[in-house]
Structures are given as C-alpha cells and as structure tokens.
C-alpha positions in Angstrom: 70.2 9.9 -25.6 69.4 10.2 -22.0 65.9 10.4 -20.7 66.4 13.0 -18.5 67.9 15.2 -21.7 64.6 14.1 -23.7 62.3 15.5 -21.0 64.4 18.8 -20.7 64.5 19.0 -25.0 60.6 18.2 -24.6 60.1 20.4 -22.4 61.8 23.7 -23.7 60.5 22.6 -27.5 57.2 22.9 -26.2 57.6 26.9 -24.5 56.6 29.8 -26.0 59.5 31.8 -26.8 58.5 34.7 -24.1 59.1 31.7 -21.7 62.2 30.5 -23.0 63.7 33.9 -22.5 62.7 33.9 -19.5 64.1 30.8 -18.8 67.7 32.3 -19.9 67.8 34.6 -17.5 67.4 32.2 -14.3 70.8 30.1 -12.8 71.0 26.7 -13.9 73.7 24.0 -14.5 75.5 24.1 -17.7 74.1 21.0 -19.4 70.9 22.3 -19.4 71.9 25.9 -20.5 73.5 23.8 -23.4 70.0 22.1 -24.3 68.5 25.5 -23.6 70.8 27.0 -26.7 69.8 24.3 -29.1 66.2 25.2 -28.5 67.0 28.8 -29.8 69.1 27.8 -32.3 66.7 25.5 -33.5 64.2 28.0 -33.8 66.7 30.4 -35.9 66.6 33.0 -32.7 69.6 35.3 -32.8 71.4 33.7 -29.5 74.0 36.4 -30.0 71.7 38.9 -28.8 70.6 36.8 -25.9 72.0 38.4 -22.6 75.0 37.0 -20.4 73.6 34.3 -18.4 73.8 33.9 -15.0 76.7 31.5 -12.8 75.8 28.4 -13.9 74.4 25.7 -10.9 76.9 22.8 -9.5 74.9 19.7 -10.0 75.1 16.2 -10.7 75.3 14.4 -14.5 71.9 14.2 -15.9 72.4 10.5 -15.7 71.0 10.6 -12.3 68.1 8.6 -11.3 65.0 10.8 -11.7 63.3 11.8 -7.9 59.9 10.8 -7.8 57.9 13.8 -6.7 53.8 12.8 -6.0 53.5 16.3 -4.8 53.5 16.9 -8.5 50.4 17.8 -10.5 48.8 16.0 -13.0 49.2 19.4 -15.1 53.0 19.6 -14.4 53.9 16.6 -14.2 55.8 16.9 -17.8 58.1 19.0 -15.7 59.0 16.7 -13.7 62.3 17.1 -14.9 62.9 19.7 -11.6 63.4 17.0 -9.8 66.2 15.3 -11.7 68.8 18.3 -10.7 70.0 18.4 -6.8 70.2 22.4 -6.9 67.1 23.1 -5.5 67.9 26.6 -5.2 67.2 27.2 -9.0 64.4 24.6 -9.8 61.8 27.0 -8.4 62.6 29.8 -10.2 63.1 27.6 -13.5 59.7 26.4 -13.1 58.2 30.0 -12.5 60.1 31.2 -15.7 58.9 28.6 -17.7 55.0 28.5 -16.0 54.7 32.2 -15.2 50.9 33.6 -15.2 51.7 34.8 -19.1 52.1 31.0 -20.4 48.6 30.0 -20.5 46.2 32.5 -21.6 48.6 33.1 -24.9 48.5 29.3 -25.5 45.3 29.4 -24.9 44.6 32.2 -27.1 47.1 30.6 -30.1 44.7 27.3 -29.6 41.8 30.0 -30.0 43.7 31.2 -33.5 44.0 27.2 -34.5 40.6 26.3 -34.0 39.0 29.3 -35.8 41.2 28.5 -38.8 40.1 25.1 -38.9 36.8 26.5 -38.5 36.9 28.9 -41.7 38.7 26.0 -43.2 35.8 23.4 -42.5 32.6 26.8 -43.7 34.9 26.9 -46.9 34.7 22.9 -48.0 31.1 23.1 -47.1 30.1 26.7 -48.8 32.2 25.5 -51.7 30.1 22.2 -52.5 27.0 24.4 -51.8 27.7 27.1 -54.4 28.8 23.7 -56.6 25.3 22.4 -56.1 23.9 25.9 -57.0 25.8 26.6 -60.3 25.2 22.9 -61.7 21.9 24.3 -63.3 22.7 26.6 -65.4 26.2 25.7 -66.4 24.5 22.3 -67.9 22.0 24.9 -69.5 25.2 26.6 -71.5 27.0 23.1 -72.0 27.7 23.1 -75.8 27.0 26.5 -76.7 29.6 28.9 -77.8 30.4 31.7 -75.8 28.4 34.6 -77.4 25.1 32.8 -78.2 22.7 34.4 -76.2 20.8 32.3 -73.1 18.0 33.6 -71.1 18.3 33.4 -67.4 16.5 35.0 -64.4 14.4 36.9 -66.8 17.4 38.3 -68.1 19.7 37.9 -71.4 23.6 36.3 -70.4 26.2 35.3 -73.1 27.1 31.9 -72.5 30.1 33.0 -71.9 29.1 35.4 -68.8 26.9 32.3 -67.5 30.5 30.2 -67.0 32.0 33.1 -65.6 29.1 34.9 -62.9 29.3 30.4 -61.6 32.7 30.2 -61.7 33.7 33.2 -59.9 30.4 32.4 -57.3 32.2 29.0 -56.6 35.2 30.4 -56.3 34.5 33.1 -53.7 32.6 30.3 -51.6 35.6 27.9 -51.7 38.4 31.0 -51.6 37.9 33.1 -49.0 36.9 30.8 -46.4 39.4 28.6 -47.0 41.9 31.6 -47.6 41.5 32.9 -44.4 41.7 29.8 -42.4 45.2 29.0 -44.0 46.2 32.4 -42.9 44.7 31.7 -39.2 46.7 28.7 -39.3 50.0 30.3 -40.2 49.4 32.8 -37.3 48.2 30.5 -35.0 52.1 28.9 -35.8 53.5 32.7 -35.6 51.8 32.6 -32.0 53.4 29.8 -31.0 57.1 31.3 -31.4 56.1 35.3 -31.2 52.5 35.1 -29.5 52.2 39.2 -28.8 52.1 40.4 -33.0 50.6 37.5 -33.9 47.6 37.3 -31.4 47.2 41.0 -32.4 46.7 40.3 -36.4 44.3 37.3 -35.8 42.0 39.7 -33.6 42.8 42.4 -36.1 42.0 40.0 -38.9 39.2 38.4 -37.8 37.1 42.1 -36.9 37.9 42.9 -40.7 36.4 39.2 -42.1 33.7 39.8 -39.4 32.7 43.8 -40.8 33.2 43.0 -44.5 30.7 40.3 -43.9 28.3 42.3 -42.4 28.5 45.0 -44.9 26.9 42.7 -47.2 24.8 40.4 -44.9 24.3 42.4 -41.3 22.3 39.2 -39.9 25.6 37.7 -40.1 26.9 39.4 -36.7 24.7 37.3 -34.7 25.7 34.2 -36.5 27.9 32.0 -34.0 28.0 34.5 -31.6 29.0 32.2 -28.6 32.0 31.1 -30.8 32.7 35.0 -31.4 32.4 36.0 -27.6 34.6 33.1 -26.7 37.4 33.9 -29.1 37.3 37.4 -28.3 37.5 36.6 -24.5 40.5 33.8 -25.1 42.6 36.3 -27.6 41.9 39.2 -25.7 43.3 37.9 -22.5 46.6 36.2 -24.4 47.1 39.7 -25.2 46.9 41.0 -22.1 48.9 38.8 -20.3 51.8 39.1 -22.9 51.6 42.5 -22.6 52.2 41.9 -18.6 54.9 39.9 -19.3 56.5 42.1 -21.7 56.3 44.7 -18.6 57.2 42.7 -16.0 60.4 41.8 -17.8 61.3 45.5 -19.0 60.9 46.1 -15.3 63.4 43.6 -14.5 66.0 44.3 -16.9 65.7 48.1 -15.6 66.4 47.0 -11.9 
C-alpha cells in the first residue's frame, strides 16, 4: 500500500467521528473520499445516511512524491498528508474540518474519562488487598468450624457462617465497585472516542453519582483528590461545550 494512502487511513482512523463528518462535507478528490468511506464503514456508521458529497477535486495519483512543508507544526505534522494533493483549494478547508476548535477539548475530555477509569481501576486493586488484609483475622478465627457454631467477635455473638459472609461481601465491595466503575469509564471513554457528546455526558453524570453516594456514607470524602476532581470537571465540562458548539455550528450550516 502507498505511503501517502497509510497517512490519509492514519489520519482519518484517528478523528472523532464529529470530525469525520465534517470532513464529508468539504471537496476533495475521489481517492480520498474512497479512504474516507472505509473509515465509516469500518466503524459500522450508516454511510447511507451520509449526505451527497460535494464535486470531487482534479488532482494527481496519490503516488506523488510527498511536498515537504517546514511551515508545518510539530503538532500537525501527522497531517502532513495536505501537502501530498496539488488542489490547494480544498486542503485548507480539509484541515479545518478535521482540526476545527471542537477536536481537542472532547479528546481531551475522552483522555480525562480514560484516566479516571484507570484511576478507580488502580483504588480498586489497592482497596481490594486492603479489605484482604483486614478480613484475614477473623476468617482464620472461623477456619474449621461449622457454620452455626457460635464465635464471639467485636463484643458481639456471629455464626461462623455470618463471619465468612459480613468478610466476604466487605472484600468484595472493596474490589467490586472500584473496579466496576473504572471498566465502565473505560468503555465510555471508547464511546467518546466514536460519539464524544452522550458519552462525555454519562461519565460526568456518572462520576457526580459515585462522588454523592460516597459522600452519603463518608462526607470527608468530597475533599479527597479534589485537584484531580476540579481538573476533570474543567476537561469534561469543556469537551461538552465545545461539542455542543459544533453540533450548532453544523445545524447552522446544513440550514444555510
């Protein structure tokens, strides 16, 4: 496969799907349309309901000897594809569509979602062992008994039975529900990658729920990583936002 084909697949598998859209809707020559199409076939995305692009670009091959272009920025220089196609008149606009102001705040936000999964995912293992460490006592206190004989513990009178069950349940709370919710901040954090808007909204919706049901029970807890909190707040909030600007800006369009 071409090189020039590789950067353009690269480049497009790496978009948000708000940007790929976008993308659609600008002129460009018919090879990379074609590459363009994979991308949302690849990604299951109902290409039938994609609108009618527009004239395709007159351009050379995509065997071409890529232009150098210094001007280019460290930051964009995986898009240095633009300069690969002669039509100048569309590589701007391409590169707008695909870099608009929307593109990174939401992948910064969906980075936000990945790293507080791994977070809760990281509290879990280490909770987990913790409550392990805890229960070790007094489930070698009931080793060997049956389940109803009677053991003393905390000043109190437990079935054996109960014993095994009060630690086994404590251990699997502390391993559970952190862990629980970081795989579920991980799966949105790969929802935000393809659909960033509803799935930037259930992480901040999810993680104010895991933050007030923790504070019900401990309400020291709210000032516990409070940076991290304030931080994740800011990122999601403004992935949100600028979404929600692009989703206007491109009703505004499709209305003119």
């Amino acid at each position: 496969m071409l090189d020039s084909e590789k950067q353009y697949k690269w480049d497009f598998a790496s978009r948000d799907l708000n940007d790929l859209l976008d993308a659609w809707e600008v002129s460009m020559p018919e090879p990379i349309r074609k590459i363009l199409l994979r991308e949302f076939e690849a990604r299951h995305y109902r290409t039938k309901s994609l609108p009618t692009p527009p004239p395709a670009v007159e351009t050379t091959s995509l065997d071409s000897e890529p232009v150098k272009t210094p001007e280019l920025s460290s930051a964009s220089a995986s898009r240095a594809f633009v300069a690969d196609v002669q039509a100048a008149e569309w590589s701007t606009e391409v590169d707008k569509a695909l870099v608009g102001p929307h593109a990174n705040p939401s992948r910064a936000a969906a980075n936000w979602v990945l790293a507080l999964g791994i977070l809760h995912i990281l509290v879990g293992l280490w909770f987990g062992y913790d409550s392990v460490a805890e229960n070790q006592a007094p489930l070698e206190m009931v080793a060997g008994m049956g389940d109803n004989e009677i053991v003393q513990f905390e000043g109190e009178d437990f079935t054996a039975f109960e014993v095994r069950l009060i630690a086994y349940i404590s251990m699997g709370f502390a391993f559970g529900v952190p862990i629980g919710l970081g795989l579920v901040f991980l799966l949105l954090y790969w929802w935000a990658r393809k659909s960033p808007l509803p799935a930037l909204i259930t992480a901040l919706g999810l993680y104010v729920a895991a933050i007030a049901a923790n504070a019900i029970f401990d309400p020291s807890s709210l000032y516990h990583g409070l940076v991290f909190k304030i931080l994740f707040f800011c990122g999601i909030i403004a992935g949100i936002r600028a979404e929600l600007e692009s989703s206007r800006e491109k009703q505004v369009r499709e209305s003119a």
